[in-house]
N, CA, C and O atoms as a CHARMM CRD file, in Angstrom:
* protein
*
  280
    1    1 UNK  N     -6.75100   9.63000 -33.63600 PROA 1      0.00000
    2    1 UNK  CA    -7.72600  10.01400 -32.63300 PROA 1      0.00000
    3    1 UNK  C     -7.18900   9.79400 -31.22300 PROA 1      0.00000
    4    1 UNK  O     -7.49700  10.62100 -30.36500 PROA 1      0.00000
    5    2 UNK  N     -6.38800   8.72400 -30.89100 PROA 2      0.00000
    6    2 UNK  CA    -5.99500   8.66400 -29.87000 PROA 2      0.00000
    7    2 UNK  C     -4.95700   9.32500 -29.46000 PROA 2      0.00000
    8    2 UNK  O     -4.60300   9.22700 -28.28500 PROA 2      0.00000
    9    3 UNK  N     -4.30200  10.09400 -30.33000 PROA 3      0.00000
   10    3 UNK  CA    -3.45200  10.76200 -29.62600 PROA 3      0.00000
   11    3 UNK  C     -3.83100  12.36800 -29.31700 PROA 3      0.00000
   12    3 UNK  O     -3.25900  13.26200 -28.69400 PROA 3      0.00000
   13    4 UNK  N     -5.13500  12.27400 -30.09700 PROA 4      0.00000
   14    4 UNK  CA    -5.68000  13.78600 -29.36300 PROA 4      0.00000
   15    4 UNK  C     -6.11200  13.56500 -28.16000 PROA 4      0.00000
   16    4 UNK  O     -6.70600  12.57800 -27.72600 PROA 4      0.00000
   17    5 UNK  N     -5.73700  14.68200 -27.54700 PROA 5      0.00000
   18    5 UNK  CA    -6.31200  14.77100 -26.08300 PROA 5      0.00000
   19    5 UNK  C     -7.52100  14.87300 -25.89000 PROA 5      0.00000
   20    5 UNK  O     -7.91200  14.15800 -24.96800 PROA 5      0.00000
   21    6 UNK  N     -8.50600  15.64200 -26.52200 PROA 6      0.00000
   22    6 UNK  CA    -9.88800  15.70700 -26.47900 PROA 6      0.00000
   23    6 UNK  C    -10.38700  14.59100 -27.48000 PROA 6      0.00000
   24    6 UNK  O    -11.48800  14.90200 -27.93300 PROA 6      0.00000
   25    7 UNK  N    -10.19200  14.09500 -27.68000 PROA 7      0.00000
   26    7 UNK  CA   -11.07400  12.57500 -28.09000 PROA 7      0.00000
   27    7 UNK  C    -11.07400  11.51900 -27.33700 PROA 7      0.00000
   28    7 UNK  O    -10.17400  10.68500 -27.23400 PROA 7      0.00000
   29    8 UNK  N    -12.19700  11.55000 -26.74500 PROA 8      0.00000
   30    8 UNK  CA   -12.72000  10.59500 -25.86100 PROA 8      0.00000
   31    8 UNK  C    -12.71800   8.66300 -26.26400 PROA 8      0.00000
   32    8 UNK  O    -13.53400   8.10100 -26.99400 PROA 8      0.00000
   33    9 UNK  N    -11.84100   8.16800 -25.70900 PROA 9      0.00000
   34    9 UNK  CA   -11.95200   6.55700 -25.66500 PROA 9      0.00000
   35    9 UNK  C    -12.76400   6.34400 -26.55300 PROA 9      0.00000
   36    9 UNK  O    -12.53300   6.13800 -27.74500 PROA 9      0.00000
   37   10 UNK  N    -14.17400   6.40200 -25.78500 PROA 10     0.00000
   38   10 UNK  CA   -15.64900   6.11700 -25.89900 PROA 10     0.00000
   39   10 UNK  C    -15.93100   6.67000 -27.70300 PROA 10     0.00000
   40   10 UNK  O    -16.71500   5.92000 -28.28500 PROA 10     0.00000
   41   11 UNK  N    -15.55400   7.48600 -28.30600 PROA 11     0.00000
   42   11 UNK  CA   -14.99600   7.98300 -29.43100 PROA 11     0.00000
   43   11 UNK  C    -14.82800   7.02300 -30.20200 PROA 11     0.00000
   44   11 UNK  O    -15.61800   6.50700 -30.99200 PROA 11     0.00000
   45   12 UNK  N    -13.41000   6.69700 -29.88000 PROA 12     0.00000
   46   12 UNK  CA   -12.55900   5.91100 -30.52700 PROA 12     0.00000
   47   12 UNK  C    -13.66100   4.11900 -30.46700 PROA 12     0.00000
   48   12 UNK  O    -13.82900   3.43800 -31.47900 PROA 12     0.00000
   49   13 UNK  N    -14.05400   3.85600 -29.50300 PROA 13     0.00000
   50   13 UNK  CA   -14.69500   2.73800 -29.50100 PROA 13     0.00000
   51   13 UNK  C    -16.06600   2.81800 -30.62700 PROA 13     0.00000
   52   13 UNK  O    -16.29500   1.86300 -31.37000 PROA 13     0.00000
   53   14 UNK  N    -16.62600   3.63400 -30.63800 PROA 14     0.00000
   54   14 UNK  CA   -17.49500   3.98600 -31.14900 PROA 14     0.00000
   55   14 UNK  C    -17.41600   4.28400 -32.47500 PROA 14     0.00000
   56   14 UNK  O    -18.48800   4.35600 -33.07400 PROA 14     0.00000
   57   15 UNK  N    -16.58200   4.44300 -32.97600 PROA 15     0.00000
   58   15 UNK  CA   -15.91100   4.59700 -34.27400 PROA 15     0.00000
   59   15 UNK  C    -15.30100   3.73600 -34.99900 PROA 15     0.00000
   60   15 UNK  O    -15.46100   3.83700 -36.21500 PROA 15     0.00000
   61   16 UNK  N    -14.39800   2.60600 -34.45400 PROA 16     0.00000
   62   16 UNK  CA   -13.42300   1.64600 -34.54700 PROA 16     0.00000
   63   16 UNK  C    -13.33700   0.49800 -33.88300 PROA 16     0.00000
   64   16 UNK  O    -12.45300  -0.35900 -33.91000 PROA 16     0.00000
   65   17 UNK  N    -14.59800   0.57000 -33.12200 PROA 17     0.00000
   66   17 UNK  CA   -14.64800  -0.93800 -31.92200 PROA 17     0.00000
   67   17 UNK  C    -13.65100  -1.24800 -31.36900 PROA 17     0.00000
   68   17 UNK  O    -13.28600  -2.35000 -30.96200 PROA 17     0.00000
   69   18 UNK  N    -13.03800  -0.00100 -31.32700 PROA 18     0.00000
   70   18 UNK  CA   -11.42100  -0.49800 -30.18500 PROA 18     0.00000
   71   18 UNK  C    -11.51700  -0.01600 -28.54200 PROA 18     0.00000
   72   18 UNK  O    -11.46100   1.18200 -28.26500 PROA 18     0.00000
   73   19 UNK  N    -11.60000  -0.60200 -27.94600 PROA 19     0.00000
   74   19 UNK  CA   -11.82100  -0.43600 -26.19700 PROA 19     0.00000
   75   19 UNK  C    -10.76000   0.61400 -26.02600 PROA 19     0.00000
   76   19 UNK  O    -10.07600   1.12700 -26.91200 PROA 19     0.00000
   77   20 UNK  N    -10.74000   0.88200 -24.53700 PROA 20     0.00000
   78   20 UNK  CA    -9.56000   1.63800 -24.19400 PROA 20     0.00000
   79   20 UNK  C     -8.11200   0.73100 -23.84300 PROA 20     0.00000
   80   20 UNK  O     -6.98000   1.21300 -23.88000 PROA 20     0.00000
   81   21 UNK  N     -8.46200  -0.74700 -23.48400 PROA 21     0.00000
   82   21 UNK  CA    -7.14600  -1.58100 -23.74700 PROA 21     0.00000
   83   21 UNK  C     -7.00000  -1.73400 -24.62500 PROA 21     0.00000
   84   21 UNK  O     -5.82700  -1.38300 -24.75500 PROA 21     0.00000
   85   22 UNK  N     -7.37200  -2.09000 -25.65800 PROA 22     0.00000
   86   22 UNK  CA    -6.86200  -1.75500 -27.11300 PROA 22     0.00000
   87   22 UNK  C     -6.09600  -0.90700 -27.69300 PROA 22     0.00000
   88   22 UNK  O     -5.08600  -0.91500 -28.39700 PROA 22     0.00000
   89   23 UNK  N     -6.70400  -0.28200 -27.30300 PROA 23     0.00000
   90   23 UNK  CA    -6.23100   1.45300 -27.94700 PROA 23     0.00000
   91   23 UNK  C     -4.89500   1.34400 -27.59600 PROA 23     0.00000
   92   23 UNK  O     -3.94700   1.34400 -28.38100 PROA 23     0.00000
   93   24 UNK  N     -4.83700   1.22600 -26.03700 PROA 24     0.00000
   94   24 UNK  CA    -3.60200   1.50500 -25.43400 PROA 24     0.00000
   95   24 UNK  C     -1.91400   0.26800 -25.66000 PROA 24     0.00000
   96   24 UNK  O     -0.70900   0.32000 -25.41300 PROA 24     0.00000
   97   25 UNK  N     -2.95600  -0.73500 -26.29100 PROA 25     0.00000
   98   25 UNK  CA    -1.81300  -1.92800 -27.04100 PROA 25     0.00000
   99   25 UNK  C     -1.25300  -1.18600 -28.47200 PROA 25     0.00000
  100   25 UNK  O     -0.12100  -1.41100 -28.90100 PROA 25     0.00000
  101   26 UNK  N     -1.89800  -0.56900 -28.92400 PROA 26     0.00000
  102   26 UNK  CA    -2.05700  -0.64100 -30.34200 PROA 26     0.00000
  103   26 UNK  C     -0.68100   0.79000 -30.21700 PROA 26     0.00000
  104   26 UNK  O      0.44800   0.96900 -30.67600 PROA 26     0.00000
  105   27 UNK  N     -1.66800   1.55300 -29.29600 PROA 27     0.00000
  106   27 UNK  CA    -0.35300   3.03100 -29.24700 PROA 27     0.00000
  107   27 UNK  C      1.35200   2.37700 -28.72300 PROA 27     0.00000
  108   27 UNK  O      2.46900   2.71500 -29.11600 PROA 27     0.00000
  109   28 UNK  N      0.93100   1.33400 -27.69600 PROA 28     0.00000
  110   28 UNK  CA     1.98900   0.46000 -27.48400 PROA 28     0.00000
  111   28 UNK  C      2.85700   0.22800 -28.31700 PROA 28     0.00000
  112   28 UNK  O      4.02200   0.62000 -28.24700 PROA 28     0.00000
  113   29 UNK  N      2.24800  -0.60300 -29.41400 PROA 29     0.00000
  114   29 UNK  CA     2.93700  -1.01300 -30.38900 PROA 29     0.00000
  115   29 UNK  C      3.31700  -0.30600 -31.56000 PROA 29     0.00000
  116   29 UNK  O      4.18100  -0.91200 -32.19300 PROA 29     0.00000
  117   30 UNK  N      2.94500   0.82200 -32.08300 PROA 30     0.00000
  118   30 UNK  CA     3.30300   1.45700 -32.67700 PROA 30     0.00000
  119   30 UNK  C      4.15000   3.07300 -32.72100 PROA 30     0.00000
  120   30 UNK  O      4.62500   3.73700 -33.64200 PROA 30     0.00000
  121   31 UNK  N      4.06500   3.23200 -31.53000 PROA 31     0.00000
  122   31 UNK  CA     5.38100   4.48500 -31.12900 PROA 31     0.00000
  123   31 UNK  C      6.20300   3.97500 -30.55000 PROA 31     0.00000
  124   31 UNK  O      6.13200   2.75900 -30.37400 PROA 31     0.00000
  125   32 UNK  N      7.35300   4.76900 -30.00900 PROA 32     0.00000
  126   32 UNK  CA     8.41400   4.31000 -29.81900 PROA 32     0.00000
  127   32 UNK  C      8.33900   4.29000 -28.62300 PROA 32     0.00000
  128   32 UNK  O      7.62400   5.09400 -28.02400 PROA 32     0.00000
  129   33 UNK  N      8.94200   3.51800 -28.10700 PROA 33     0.00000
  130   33 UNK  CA     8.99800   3.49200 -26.39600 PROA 33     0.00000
  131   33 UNK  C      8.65200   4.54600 -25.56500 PROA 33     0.00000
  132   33 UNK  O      7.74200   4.62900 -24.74000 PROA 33     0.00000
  133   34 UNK  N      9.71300   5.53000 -25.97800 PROA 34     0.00000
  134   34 UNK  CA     9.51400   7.40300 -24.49100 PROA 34     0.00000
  135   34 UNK  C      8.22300   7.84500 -25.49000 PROA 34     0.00000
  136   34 UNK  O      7.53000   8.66100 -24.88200 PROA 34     0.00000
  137   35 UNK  N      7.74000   7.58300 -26.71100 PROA 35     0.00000
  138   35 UNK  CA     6.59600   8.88800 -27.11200 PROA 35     0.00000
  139   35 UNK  C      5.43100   7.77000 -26.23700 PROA 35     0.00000
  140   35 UNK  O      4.37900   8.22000 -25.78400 PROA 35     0.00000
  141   36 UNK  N      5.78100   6.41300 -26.10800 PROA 36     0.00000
  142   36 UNK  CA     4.47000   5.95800 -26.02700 PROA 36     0.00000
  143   36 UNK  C      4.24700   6.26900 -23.92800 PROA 36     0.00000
  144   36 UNK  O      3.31300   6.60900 -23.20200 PROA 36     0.00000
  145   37 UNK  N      5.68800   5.90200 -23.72800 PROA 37     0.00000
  146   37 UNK  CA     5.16600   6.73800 -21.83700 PROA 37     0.00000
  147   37 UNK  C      4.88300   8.23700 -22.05700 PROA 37     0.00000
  148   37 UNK  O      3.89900   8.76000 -21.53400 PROA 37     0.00000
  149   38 UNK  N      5.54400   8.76800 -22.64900 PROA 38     0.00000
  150   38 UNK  CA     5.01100  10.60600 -22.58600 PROA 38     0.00000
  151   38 UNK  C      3.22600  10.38100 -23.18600 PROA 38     0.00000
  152   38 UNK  O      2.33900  11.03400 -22.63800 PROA 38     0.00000
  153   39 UNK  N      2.89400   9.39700 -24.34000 PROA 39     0.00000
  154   39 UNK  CA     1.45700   9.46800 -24.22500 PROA 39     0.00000
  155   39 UNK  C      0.58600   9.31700 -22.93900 PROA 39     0.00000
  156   39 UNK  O     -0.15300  10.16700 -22.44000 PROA 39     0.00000
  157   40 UNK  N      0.83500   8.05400 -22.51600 PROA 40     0.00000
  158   40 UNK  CA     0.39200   7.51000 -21.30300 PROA 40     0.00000
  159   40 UNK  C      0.60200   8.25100 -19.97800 PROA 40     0.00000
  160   40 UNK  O     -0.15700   8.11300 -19.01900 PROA 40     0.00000
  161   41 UNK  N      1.47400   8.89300 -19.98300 PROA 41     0.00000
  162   41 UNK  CA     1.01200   9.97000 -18.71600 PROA 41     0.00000
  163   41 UNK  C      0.45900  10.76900 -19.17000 PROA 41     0.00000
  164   41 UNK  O     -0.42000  11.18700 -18.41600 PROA 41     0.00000
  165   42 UNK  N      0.52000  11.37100 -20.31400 PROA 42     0.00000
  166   42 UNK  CA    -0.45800  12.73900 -20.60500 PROA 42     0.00000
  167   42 UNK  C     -2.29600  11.90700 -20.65200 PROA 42     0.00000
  168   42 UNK  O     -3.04000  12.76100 -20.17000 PROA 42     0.00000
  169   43 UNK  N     -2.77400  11.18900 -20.87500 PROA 43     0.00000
  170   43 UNK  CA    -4.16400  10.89400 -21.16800 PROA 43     0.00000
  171   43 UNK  C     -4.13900   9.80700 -20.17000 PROA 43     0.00000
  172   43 UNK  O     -5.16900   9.14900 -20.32100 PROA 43     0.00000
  173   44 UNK  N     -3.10300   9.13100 -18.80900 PROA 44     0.00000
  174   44 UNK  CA    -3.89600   8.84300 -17.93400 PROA 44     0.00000
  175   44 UNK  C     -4.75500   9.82600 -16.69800 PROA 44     0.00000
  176   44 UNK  O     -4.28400  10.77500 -16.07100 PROA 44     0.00000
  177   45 UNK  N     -5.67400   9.44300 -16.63400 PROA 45     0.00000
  178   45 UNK  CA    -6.96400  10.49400 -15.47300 PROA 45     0.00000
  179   45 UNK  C     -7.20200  11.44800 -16.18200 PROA 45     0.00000
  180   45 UNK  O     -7.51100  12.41500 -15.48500 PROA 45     0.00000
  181   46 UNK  N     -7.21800  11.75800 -17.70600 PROA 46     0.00000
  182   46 UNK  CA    -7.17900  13.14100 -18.16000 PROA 46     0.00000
  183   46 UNK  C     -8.58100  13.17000 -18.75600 PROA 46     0.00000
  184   46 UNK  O     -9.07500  12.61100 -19.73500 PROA 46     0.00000
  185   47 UNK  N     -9.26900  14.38600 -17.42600 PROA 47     0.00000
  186   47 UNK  CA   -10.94400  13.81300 -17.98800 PROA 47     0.00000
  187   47 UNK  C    -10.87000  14.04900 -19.81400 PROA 47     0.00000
  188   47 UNK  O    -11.06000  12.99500 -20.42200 PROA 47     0.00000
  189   48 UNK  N    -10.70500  14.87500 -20.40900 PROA 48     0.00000
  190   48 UNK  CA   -11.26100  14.67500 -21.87300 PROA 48     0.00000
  191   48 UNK  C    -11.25200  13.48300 -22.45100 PROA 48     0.00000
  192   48 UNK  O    -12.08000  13.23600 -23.32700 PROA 48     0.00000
  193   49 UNK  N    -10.29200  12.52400 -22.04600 PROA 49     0.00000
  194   49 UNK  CA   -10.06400  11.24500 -22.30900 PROA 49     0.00000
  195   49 UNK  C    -11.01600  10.49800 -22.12300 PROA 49     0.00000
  196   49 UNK  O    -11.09100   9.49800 -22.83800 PROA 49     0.00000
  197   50 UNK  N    -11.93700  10.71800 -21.21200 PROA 50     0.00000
  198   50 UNK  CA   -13.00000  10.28900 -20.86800 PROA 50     0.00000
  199   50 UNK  C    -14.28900  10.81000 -20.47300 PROA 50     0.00000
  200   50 UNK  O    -14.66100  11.67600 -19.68200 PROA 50     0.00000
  201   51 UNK  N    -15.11900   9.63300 -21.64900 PROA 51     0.00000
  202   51 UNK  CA   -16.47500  10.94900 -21.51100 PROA 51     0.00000
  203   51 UNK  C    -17.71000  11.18700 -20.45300 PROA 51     0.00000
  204   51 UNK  O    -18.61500  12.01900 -20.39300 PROA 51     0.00000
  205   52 UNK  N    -17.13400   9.53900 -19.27100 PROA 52     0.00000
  206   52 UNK  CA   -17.96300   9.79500 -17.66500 PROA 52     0.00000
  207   52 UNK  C    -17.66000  11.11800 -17.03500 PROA 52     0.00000
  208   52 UNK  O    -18.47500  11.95400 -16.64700 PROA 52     0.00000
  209   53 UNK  N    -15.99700  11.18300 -16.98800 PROA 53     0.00000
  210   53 UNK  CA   -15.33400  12.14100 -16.30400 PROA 53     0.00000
  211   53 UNK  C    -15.31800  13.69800 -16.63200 PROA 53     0.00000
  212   53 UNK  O    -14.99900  14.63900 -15.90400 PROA 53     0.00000
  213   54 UNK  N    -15.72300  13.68400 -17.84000 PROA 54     0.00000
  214   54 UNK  CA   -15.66700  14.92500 -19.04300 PROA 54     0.00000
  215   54 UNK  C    -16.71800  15.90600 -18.48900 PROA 54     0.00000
  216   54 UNK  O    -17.90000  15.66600 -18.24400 PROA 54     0.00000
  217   55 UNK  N    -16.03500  17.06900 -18.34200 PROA 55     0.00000
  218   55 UNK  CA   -16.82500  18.42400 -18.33100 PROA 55     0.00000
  219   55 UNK  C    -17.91100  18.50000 -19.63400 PROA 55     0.00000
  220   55 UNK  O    -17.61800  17.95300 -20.69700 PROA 55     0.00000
  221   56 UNK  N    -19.22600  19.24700 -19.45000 PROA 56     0.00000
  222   56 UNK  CA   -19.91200  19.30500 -20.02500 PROA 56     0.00000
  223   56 UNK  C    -19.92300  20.44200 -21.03600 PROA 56     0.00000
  224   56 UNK  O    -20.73900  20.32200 -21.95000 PROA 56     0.00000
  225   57 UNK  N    -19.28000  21.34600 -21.02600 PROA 57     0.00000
  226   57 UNK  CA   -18.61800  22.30700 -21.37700 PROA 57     0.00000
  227   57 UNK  C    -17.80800  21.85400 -22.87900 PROA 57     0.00000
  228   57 UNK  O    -17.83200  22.34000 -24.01000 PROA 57     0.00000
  229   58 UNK  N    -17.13600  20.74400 -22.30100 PROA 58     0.00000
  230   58 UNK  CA   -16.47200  20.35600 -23.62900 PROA 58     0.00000
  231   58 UNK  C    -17.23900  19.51700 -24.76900 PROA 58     0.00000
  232   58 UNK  O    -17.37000  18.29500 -24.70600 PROA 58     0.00000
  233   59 UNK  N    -17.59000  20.08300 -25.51500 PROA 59     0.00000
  234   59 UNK  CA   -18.85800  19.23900 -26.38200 PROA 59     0.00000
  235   59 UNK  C    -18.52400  18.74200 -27.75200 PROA 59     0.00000
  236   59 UNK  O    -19.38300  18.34900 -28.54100 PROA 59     0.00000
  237   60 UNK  N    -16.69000  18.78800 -28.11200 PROA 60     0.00000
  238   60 UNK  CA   -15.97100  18.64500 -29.39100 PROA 60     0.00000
  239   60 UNK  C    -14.94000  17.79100 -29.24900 PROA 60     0.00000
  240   60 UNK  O    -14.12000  17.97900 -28.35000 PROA 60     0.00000
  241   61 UNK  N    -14.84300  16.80100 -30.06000 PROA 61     0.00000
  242   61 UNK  CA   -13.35900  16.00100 -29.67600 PROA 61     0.00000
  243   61 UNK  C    -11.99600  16.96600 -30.57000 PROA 61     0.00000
  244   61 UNK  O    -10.88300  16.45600 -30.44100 PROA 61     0.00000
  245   62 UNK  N    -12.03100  17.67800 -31.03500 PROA 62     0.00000
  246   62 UNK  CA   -10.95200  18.54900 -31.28600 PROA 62     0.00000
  247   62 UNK  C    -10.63600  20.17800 -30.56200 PROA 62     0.00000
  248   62 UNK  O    -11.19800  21.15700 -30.07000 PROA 62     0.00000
  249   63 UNK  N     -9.36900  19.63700 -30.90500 PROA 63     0.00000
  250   63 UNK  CA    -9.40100  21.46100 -30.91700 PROA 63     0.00000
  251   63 UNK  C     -9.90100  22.68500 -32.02800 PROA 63     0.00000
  252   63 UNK  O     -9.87500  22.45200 -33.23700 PROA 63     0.00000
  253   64 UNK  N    -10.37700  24.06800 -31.46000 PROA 64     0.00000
  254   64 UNK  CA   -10.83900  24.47500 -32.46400 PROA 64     0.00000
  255   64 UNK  C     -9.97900  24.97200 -33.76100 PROA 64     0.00000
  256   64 UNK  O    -10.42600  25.31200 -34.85700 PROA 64     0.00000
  257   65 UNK  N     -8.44400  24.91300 -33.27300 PROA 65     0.00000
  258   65 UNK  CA    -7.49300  25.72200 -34.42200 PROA 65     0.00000
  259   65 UNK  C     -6.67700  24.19700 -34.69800 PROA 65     0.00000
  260   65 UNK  O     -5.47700  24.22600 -34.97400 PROA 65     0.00000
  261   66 UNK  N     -7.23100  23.20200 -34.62800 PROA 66     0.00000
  262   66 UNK  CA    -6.94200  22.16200 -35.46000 PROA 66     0.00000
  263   66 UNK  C     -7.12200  21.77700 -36.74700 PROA 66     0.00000
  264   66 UNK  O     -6.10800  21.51500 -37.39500 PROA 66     0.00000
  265   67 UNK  N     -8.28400  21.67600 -37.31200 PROA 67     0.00000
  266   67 UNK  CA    -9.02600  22.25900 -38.81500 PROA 67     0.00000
  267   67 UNK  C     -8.57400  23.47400 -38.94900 PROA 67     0.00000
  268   67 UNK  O     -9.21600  24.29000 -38.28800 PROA 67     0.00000
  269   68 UNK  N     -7.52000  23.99300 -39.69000 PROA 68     0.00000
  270   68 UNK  CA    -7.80000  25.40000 -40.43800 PROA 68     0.00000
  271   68 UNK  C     -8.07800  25.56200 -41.75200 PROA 68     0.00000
  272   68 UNK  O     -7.39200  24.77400 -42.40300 PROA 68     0.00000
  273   69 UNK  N     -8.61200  26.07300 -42.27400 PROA 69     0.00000
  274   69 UNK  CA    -8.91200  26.37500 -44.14600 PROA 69     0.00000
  275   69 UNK  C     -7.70200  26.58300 -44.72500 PROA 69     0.00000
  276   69 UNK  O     -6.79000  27.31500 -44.34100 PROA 69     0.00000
  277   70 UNK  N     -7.75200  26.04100 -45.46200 PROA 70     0.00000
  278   70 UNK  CA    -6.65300  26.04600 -46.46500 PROA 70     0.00000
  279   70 UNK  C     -6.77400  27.21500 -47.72900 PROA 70     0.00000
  280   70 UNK  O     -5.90200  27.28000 -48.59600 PROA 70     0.00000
């Protein structure tokens, strides 16, 4: 979840009781060094990331051609 872009923190907390410092230890610790800065600039200020900042428009934490039928 956290490494989708449209899933909101607030999501992830809400799901897993993991804050957004959490989250961000946990991605820490488990990618590798450059995937975990290429995360961290892509989802810092990035409203979908957050659901104060979040367009209203966006009303899905995925993308829609993420699920496809098998």
């Amino acid at each position: 979840m956290a490494w989708e872009d449209r899933t909101p923190f607030e999501a992830i907390e809400q799901q897993f009781g993991l804050g957004e410092p959490e989250v961000i230890k946990l991605m820490r610790k488990r990618l590798k060094p450059r995937s975990f800065r290429l995360w961290r600039a892509r989802v810092s200020g990035r409203a979908t990331k957050h659901a104060s900042i979040r367009s209203p428009d966006v009303s899905r934490g995925y993308c829609p051609t993420q699920y496809k039928p098998r």
